[in-house]
N, C-alpha and C positions, 0 to 999 in steps of 0.2 A: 758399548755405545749401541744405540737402536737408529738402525739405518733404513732407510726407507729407497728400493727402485720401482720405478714408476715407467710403465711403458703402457700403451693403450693393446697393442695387440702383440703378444709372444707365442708364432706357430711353433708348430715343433722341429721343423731342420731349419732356421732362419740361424744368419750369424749373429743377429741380437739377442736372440734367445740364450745361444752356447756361453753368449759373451754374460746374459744376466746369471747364468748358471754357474760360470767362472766365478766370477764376481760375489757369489751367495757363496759361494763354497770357501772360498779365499777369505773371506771376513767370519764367517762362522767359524773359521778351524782359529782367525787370531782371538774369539772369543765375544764376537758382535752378535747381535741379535737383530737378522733382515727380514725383515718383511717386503715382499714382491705384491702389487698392486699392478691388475692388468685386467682386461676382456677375458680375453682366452688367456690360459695359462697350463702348465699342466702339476696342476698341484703333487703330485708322485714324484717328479721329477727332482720342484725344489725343495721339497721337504727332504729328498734321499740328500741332496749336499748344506742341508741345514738352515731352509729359510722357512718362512711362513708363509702362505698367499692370502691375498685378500684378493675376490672375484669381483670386478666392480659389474653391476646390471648392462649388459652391451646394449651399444647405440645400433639400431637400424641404419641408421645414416652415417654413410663412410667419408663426406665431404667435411665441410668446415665445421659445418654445424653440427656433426657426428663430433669431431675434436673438440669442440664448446662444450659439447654436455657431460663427455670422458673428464674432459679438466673438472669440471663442475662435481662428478661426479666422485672423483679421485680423492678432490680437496675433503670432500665429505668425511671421506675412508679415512683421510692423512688424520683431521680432527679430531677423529673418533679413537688414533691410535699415536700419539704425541710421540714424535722421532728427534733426532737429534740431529741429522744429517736427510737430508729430500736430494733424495740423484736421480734426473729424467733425461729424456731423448728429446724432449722439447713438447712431449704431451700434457707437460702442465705446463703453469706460470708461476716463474718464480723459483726453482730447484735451486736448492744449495751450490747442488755440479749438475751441467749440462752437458751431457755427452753430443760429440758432435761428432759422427762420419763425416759425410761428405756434406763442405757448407755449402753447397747450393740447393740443399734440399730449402724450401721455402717456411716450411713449419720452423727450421730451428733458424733459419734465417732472422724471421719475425723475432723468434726470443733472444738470438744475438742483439741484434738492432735493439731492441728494448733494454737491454744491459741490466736486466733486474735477477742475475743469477751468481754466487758466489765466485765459481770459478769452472772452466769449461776447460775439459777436458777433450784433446783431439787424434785423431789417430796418427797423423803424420807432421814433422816437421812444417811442410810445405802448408798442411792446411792452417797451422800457426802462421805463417806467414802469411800465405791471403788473409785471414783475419785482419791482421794486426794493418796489412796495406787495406785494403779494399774498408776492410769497417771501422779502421782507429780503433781498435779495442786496444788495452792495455794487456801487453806481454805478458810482466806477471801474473795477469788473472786467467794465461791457458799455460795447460801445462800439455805434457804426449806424454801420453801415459795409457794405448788405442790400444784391440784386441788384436791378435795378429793374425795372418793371412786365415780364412776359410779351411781352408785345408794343412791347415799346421796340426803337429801332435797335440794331444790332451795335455802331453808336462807342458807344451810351448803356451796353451792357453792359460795351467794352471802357472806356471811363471808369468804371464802377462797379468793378470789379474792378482798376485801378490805385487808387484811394480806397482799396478795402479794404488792400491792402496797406501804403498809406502809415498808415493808422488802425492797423493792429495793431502796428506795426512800435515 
């Protein structure tokens, strides 16, 4: 399968990063082919546990309209490289799975609200349940299946990111 993660910016000690790293690692060893689409990235990285990067041209502007042109810009990249599976943080529109932290971030807010993503995965129980209370989303379409603490071992990530994949699959 060609899997496609999509995040607008991945510095290098952030937990979304470790977690897209997890994640590329986890599915290249069951035998997927990922490509990571970002701003910054650090291509060394996900090539050492098996993805691809695609660099998208960075936006000067880190507001809204910085996140407009990243989508705009992503969708280009996603086109130009036909996947089978689109997993974002909520930097595109439209992702297969949308990974959700914490729902009060407003970006992924906006694309809960819009309900145009396959299935969203979330990191804790609890944030299923706000969901499902506060937005009426439909239960079966989130699953937890989250990276786990910051400061966990590398097996505990490398276990959480096999889970995820058995959970979305």
């Amino acid at each position: 399968m060609k899997i496609g993660l999509v995040s607008r910016s991945l510095t290098e000690e952030s937990p979304l990063t470790r977690w897209i790293l997890s994640l590329t690692k986890a599915a290249s060893e069951r035998g997927d082919e990922v490509h990571v689409i970002a701003e910054t990235i650090s291509a060394g990285k996900i090539s050492a546990v098996g993805g691809q990067t695609h660099v998208v041209e960075p936006v000067k502007n880190a507001g809204a309209f910085g996140r407009w042109v990243f989508a705009r810009r992503a969708k280009k990249e996603l086109k130009a490289e036909p996947l089978d599976t689109v997993i974002s943080n909520g930097d595109i529109l439209d992702p297969d799975i949308l990974l959700v932290g914490e729902a009060d971030e407003k970006r992924v807010l906006k694309a809960l609200k819009r309900g145009r993503f396959g299935k969203a995965v979330v990191v804790s129980n609890s944030v299923k349940e706000d969901l499902v209370e506060h937005l009426s989303l439909d239960a079966e379409r989130i699953i937890v299946a989250g990276p786990p603490a910051p400061d966990a071992s590398n097996a505990e990530w490398d276990n959480r990111a096999k889970a995820f994949w058995s959970a979305i699959a």
